[in-house]
MOPAC internal coordinates of N, CA, C and O (Angstrom, degrees):
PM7 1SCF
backbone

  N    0.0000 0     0.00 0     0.00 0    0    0    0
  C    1.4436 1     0.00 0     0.00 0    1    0    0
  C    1.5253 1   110.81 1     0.00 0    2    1    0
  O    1.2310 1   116.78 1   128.08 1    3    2    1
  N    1.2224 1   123.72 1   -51.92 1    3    2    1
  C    1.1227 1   131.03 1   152.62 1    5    3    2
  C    1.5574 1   123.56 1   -47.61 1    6    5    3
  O    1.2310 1   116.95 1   157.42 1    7    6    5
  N    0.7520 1   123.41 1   -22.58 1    7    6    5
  C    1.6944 1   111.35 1   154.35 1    9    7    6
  C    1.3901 1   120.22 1   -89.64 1   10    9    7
  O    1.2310 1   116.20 1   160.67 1   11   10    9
  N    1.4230 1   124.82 1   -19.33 1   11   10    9
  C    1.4791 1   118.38 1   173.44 1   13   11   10
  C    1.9431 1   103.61 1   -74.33 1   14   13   11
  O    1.2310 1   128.16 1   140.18 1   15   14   13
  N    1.2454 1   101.89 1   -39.82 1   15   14   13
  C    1.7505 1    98.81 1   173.68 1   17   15   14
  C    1.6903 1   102.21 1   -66.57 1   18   17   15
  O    1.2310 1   111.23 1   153.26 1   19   18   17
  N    0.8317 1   134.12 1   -26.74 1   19   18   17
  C    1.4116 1   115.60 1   173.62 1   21   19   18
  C    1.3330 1   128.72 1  -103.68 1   22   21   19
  O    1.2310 1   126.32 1  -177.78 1   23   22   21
  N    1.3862 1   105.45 1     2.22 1   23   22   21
  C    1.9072 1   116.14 1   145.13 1   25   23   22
  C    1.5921 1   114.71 1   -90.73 1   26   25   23
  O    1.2310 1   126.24 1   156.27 1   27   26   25
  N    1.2816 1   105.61 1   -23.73 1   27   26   25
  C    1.6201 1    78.23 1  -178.55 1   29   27   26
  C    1.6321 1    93.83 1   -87.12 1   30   29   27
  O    1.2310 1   106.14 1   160.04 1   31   30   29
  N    1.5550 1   143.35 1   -19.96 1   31   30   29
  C    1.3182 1   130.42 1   167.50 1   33   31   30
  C    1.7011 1   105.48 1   -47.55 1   34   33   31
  O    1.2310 1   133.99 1   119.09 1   35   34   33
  N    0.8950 1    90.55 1   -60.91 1   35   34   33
  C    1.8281 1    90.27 1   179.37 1   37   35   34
  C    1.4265 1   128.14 1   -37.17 1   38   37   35
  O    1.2310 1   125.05 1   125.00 1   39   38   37
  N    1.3695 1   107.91 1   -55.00 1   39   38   37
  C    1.5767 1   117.83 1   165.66 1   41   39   38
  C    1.0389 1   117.08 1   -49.52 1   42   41   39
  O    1.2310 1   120.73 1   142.92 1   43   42   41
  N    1.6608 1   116.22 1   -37.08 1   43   42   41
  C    1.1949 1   108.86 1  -173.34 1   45   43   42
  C    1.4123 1   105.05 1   -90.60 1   46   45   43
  O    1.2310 1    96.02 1   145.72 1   47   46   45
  N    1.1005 1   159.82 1   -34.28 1   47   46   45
  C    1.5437 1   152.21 1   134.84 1   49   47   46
  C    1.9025 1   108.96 1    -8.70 1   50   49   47
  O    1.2310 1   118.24 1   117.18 1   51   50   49
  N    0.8235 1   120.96 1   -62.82 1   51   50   49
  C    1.3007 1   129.34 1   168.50 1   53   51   50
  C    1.3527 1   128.69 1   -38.61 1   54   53   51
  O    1.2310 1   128.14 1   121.52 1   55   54   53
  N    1.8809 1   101.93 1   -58.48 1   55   54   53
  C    1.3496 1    78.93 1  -174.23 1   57   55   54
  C    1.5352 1   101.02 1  -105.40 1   58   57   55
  O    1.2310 1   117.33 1  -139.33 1   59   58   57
  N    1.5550 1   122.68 1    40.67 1   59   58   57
  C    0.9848 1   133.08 1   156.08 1   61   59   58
  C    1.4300 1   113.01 1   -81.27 1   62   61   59
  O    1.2310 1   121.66 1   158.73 1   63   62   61
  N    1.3947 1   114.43 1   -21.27 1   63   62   61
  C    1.6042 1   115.11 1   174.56 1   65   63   62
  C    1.0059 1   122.77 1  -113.15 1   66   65   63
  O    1.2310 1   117.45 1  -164.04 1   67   66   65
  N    1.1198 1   122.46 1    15.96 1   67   66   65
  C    1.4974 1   128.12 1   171.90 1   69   67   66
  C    2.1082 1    95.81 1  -123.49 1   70   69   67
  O    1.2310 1   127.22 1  -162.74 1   71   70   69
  N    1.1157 1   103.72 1    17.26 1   71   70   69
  C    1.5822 1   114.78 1   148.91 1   73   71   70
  C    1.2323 1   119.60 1   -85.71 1   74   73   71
  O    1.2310 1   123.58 1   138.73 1   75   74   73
  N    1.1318 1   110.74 1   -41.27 1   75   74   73
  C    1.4441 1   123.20 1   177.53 1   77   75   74
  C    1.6944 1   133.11 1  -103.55 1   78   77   75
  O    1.2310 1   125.07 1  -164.68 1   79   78   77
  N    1.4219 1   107.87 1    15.32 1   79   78   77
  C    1.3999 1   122.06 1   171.20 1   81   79   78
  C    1.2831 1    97.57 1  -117.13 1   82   81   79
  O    1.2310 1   126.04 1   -26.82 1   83   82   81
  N    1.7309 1   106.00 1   153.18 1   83   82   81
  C    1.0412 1   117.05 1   145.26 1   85   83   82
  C    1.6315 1   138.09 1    -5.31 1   86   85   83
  O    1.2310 1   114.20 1   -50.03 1   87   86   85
  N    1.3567 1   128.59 1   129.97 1   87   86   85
  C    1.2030 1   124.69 1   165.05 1   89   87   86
  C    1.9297 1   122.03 1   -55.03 1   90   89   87
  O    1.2310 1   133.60 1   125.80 1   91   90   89
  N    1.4631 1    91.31 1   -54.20 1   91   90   89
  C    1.7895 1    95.99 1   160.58 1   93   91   90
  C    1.2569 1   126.87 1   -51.51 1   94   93   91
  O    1.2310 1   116.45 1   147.38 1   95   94   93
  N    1.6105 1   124.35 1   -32.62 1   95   94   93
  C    1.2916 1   116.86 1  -169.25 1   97   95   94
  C    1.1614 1   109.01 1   -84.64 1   98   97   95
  O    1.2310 1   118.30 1   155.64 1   99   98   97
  N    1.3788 1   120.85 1   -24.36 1   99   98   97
  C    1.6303 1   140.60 1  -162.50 1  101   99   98
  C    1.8134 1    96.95 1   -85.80 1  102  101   99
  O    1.2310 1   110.10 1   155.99 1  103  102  101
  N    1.4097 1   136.20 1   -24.01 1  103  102  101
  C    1.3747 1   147.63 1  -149.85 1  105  103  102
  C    1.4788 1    77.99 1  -113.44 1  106  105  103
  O    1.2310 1   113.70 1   129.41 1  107  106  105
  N    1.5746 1   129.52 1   -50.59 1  107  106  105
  C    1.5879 1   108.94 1  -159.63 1  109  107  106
  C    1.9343 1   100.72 1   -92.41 1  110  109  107
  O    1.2310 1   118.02 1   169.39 1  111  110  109
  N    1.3562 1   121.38 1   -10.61 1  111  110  109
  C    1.2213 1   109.27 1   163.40 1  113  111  110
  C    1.5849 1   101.37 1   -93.41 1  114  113  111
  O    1.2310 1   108.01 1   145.35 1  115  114  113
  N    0.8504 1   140.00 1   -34.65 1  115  114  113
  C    1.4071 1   112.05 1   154.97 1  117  115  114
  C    1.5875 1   136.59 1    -8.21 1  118  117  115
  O    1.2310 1   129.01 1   109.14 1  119  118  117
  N    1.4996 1   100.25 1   -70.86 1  119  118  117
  C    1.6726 1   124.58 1  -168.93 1  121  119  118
  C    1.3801 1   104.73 1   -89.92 1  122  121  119
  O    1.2310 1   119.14 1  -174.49 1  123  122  121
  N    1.4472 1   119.25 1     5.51 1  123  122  121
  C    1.6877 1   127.51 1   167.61 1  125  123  122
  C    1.2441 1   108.20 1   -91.02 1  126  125  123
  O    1.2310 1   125.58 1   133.97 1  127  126  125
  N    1.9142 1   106.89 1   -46.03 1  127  126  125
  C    1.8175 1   107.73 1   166.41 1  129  127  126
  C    1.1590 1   108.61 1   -59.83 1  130  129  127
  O    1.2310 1   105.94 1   145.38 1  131  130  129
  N    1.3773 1   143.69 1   -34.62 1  131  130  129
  C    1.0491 1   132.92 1  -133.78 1  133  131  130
  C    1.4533 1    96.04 1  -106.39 1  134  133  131
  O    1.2310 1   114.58 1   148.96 1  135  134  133
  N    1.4433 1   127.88 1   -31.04 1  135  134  133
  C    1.6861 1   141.67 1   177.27 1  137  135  134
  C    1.6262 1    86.04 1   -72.04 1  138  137  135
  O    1.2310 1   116.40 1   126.28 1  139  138  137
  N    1.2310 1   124.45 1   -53.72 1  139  138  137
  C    1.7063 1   124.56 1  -179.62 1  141  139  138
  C    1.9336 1   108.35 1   -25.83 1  142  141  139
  O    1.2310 1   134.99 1    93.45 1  143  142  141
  N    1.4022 1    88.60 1   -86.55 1  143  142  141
  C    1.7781 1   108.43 1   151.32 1  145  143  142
  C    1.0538 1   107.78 1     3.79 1  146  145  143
  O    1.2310 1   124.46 1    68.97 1  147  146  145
  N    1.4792 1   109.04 1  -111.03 1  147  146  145
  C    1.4846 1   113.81 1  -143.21 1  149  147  146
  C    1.4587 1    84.43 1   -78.50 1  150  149  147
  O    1.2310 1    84.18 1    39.58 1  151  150  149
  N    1.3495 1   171.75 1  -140.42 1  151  150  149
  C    1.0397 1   153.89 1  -141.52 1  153  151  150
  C    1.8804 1   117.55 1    36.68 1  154  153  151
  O    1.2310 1   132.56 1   105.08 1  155  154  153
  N    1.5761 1    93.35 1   -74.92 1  155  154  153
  C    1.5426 1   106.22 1   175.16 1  157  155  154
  C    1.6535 1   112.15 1   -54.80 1  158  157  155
  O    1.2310 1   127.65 1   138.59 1  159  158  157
  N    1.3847 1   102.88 1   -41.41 1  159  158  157
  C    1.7642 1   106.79 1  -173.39 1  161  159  158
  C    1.3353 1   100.10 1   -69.91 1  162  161  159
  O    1.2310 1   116.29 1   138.83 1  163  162  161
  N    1.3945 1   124.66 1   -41.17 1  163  162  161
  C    1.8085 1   118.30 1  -168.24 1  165  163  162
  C    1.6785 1   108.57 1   -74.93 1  166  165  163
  O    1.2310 1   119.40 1   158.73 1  167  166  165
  N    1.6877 1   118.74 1   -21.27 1  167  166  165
  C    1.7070 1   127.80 1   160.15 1  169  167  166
  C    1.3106 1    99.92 1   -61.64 1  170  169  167
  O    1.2310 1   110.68 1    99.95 1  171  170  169
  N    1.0795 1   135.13 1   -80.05 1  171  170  169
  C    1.2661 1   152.56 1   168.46 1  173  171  170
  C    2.2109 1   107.28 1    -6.54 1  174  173  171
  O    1.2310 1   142.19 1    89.50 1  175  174  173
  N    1.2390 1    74.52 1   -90.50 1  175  174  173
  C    1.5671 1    80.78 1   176.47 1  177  175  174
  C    1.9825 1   114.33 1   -72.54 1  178  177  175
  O    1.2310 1   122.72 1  -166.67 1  179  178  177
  N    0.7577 1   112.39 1    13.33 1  179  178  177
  C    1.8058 1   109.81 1  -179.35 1  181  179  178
  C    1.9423 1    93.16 1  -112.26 1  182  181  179
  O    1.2310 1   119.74 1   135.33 1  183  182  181
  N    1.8833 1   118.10 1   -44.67 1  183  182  181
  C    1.2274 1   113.84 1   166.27 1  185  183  182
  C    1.7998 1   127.79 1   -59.49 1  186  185  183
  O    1.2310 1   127.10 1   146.33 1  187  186  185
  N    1.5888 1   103.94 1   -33.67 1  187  186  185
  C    1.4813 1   107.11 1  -167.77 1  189  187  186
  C    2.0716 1    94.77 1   -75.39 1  190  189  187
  O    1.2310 1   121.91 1   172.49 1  191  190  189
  N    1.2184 1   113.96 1    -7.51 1  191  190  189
  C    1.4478 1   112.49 1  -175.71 1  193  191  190
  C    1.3276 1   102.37 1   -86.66 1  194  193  191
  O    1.2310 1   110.59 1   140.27 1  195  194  193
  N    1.3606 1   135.29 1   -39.73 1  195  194  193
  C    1.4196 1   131.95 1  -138.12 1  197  195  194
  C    1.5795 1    99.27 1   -98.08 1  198  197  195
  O    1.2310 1   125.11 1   145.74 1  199  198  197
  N    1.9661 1   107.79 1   -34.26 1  199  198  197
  C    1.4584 1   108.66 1   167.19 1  201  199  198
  C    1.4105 1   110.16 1   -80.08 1  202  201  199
  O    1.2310 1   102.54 1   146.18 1  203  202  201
  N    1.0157 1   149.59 1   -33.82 1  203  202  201
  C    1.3423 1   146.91 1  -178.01 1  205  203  202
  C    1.6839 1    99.03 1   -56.29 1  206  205  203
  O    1.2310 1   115.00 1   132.15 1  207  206  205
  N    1.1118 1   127.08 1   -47.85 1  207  206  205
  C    1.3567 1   118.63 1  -158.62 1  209  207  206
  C    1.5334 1   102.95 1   -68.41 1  210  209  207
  O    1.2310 1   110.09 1   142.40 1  211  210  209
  N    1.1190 1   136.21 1   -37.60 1  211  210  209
  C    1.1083 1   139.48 1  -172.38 1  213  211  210
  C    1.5761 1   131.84 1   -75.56 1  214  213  211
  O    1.2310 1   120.10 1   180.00 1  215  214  213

């Protein structure tokens, strides 16, 4: 419970600052989370293969 109250505080910090930035800056941290992402998912899924096989 205590971690859902301190993610939704978070979110709300966030998109409290991307109220107040730029539209560009908010679009290029966007596509930095978003390169973040699938990055983590392609570790993710390339590791869950290499232990499974074995």
């Amino acid at each position: 419970m205590l971690f859902l109250v301190a993610a939704l505080m978070l979110l709300g910090v966030a998109l409290g600052t991307v109220a107040h930035v730029p539209p560009a800056v908010s679009a290029v941290l966007a596509a930095v989370i978003a390169v973040w992402l699938g990055v983590f998912a392609l570790r993710e899924r390339h590791g869950r293969r290499r232990t499974s096989s074995h």
